[in-house]
C-alpha positions as CSV (number, residue, x, y, z in Angstrom):
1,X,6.8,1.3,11.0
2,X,6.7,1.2,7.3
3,X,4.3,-1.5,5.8
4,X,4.7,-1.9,1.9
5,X,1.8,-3.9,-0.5
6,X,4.4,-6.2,-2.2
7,X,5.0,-9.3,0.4
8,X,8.4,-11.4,0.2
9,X,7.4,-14.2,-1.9
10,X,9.7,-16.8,0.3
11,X,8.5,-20.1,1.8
12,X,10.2,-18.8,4.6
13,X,8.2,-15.5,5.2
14,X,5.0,-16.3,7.3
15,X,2.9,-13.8,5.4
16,X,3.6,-15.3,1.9
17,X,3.0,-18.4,3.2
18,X,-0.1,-17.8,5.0
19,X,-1.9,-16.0,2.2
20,X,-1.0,-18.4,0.1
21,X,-2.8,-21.2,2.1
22,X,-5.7,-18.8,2.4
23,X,-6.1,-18.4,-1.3
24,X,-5.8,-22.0,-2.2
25,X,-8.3,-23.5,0.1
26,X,-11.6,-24.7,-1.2
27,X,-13.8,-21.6,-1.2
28,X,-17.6,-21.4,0.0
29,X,-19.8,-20.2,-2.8
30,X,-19.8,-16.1,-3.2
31,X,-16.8,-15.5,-0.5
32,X,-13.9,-16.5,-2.4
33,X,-10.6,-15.6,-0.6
34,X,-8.0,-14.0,-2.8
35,X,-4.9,-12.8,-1.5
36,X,-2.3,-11.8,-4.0
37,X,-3.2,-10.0,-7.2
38,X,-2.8,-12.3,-10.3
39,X,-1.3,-12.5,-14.1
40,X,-3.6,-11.8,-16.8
41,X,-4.7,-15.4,-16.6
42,X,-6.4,-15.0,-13.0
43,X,-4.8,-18.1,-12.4
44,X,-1.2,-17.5,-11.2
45,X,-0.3,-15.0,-9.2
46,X,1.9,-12.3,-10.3
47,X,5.6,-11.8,-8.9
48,X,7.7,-8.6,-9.7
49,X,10.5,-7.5,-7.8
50,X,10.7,-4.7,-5.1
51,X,13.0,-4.5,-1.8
52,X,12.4,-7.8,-0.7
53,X,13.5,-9.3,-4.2
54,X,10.7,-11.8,-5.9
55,X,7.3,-10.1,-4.4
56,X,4.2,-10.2,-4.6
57,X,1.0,-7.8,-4.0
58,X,-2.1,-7.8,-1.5
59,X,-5.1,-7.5,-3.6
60,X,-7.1,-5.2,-1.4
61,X,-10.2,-5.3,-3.5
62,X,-10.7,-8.6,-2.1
63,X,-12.2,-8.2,1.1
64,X,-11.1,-11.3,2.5
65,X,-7.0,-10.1,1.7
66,X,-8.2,-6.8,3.2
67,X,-9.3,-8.8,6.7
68,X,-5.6,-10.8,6.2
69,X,-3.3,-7.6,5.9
70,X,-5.3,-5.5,9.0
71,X,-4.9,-8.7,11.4
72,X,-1.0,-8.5,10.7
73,X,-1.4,-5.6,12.3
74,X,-2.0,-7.5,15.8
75,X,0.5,-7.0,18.2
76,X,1.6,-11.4,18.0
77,X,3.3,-10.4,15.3
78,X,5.7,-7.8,16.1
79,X,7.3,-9.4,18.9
80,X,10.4,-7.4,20.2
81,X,9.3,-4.2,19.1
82,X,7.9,-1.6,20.9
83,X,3.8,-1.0,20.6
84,X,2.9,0.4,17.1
85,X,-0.1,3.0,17.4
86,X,-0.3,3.6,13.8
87,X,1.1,2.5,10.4
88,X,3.2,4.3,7.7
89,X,2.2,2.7,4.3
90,X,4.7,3.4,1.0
91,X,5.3,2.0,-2.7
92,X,1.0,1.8,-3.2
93,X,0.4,3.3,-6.5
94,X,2.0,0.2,-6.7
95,X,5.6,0.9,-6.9
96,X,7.4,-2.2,-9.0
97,X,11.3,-2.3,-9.5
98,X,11.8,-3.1,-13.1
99,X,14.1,-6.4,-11.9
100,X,15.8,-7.1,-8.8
101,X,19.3,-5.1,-10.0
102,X,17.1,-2.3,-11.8
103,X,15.4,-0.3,-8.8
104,X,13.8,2.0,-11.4
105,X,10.1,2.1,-10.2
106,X,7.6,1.5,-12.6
107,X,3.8,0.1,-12.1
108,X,2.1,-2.7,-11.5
109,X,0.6,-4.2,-15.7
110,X,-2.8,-2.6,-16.3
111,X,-3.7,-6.1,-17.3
112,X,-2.7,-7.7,-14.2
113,X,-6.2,-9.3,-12.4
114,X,-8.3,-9.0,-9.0
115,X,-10.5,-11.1,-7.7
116,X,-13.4,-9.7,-5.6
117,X,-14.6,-11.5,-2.9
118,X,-17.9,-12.9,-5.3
119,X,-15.8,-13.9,-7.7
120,X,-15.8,-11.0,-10.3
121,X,-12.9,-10.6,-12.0
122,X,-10.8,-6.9,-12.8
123,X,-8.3,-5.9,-14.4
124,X,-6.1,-3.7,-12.6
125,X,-6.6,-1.0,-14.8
126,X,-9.8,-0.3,-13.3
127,X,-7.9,-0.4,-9.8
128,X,-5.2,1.2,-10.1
129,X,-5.8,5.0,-9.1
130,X,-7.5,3.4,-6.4
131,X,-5.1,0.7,-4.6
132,X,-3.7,3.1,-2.2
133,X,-6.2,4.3,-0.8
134,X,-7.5,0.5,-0.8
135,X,-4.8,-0.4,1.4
136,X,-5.2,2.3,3.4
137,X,-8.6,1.6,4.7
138,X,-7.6,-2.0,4.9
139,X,-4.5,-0.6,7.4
140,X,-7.2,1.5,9.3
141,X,-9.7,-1.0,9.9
142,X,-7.0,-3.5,10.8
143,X,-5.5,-1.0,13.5
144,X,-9.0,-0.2,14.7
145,X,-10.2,-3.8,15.2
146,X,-6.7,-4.7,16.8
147,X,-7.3,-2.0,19.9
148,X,-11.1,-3.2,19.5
149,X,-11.9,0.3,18.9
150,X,-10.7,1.5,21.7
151,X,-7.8,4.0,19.7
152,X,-7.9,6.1,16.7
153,X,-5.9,5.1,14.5
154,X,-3.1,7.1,12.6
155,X,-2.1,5.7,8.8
156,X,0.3,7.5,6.4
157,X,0.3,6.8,2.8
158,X,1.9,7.6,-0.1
159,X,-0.5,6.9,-2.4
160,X,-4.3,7.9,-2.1
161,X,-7.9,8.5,-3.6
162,X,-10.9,10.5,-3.7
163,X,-12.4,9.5,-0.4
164,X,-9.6,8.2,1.6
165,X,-9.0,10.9,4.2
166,X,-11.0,9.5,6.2
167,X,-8.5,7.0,6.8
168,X,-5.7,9.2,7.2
169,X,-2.7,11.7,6.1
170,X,-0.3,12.0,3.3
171,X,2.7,12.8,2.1
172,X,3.8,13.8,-1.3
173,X,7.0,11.2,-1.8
174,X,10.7,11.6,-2.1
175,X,11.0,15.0,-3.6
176,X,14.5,16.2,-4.7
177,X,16.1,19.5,-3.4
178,X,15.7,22.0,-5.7
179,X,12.6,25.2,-5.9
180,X,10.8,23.7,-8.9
181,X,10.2,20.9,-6.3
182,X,9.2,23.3,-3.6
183,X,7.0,25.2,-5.8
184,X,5.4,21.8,-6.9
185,X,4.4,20.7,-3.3
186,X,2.2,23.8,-3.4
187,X,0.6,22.7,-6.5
188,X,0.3,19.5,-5.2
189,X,-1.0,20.7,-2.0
190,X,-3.8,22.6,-3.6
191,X,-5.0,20.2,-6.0
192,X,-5.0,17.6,-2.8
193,X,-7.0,20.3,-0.9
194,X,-10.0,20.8,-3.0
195,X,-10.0,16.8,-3.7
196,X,-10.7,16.7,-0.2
197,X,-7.2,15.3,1.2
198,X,-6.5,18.3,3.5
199,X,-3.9,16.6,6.2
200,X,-0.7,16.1,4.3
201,X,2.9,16.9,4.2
202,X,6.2,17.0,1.9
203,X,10.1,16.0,2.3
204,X,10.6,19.7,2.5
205,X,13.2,21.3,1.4
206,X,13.7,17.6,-0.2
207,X,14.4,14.1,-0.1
208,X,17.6,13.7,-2.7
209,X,20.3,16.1,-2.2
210,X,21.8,18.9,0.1
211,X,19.7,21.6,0.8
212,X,20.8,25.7,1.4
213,X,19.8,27.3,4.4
214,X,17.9,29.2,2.3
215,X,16.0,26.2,1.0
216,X,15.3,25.1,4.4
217,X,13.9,28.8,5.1
């Protein structure tokens, strides 16, 4: 099941919703609850566009919107499908469409803002090599504290950091069909490697287009 960063911002969609009554509840001193990441301001929160249309973004520095995405993890919420042992997370560098008719990704404003759970404020700058692999511990420890610990759970990401393989595998995104590609999963694959991110894979022989037999070879 593929679980992307940006949530539907839709009074309809129980997860924008929710977060945003989270957020804007009065806050106990040193444990403030953000959920979405913010404008420049701090004060609004920021909306781009991605699949869903108008979106906006978990702010997993926040440990509180951490807690909030790894609980949609719990099974209430997926009624009708079938039991989810682990989570494939995509578009975390974060991936932004430049508007809702222009799927062109580009990413998130380095000025853009979190809010840590004491309060601090960031700029995304400082974040944003990192929010991938952010999201993917807040994925793992949500999947671990649905099964109470009882599974190991699996998390796939596109996106990742220095440290993160404890939390799971990777892949190297939609690649297109053609050898400079192949050749630069190798590169990719070694420079993962001694970074420490040894489990991880590529659309081989690619993503975009019609591969040769030989290709596939």
């Amino acid at each position: 099941m593929i679980t992307d960063p940006h949530i539907h911002a839709s009074s309809e969609y129980f997860v924008y919703t929710e977060g945003l009554a989270m957020q804007d509840a009065i806050q106990p001193a040193h444990n403030v609850t953000n959920i979405f990441v913010r404008e420049p301001n701090a004060v609004d929160n920021f909306v781009g566009a991605c699949w869903p249309g108008p979106a906006v973004w978990i702010d997993y520095l926040n440990n509180n919107a951490a807690s909030f995405w790894g609980q949609l993890y719990n099974h209430d919420n997926w009624q009708g499908s079938n039991y989810l042992y682990g989570a494939w997370i995509d578009m975390n560098e974060p991936s932004i469409f430049l508007n809702e008719t222009d799927w062109t990704q580009t990413g998130m404003p380095m000025n853009n803002t979190h809010i840590q759970t004491d309060g601090t404020v960031v700029q995304h700058r400082w974040v944003h090599n990192a929010y991938g692999a952010l999201q993917m511990r807040a994925t793992w420890n949500g999947l671990y504290n649905r099964d109470n610990g009882t599974r190991r759970p699996f998390v796939l990401t596109r996106s990742t950091f220095i440290g993160a393989q404890k939390y799971g595998a990777m892949w190297t995104g939609d690649s297109m069909v053609s050898y400079d590609d192949i050749s630069l999963f190798s590169q990719n694959a070694l420079t993962l490697g001694i970074s420490g991110m040894i489990f991880l894979g590529s659309d081989l022989p690619g993503f975009n287009g019609f591969p040769t037999d030989e290709q596939f070879i």
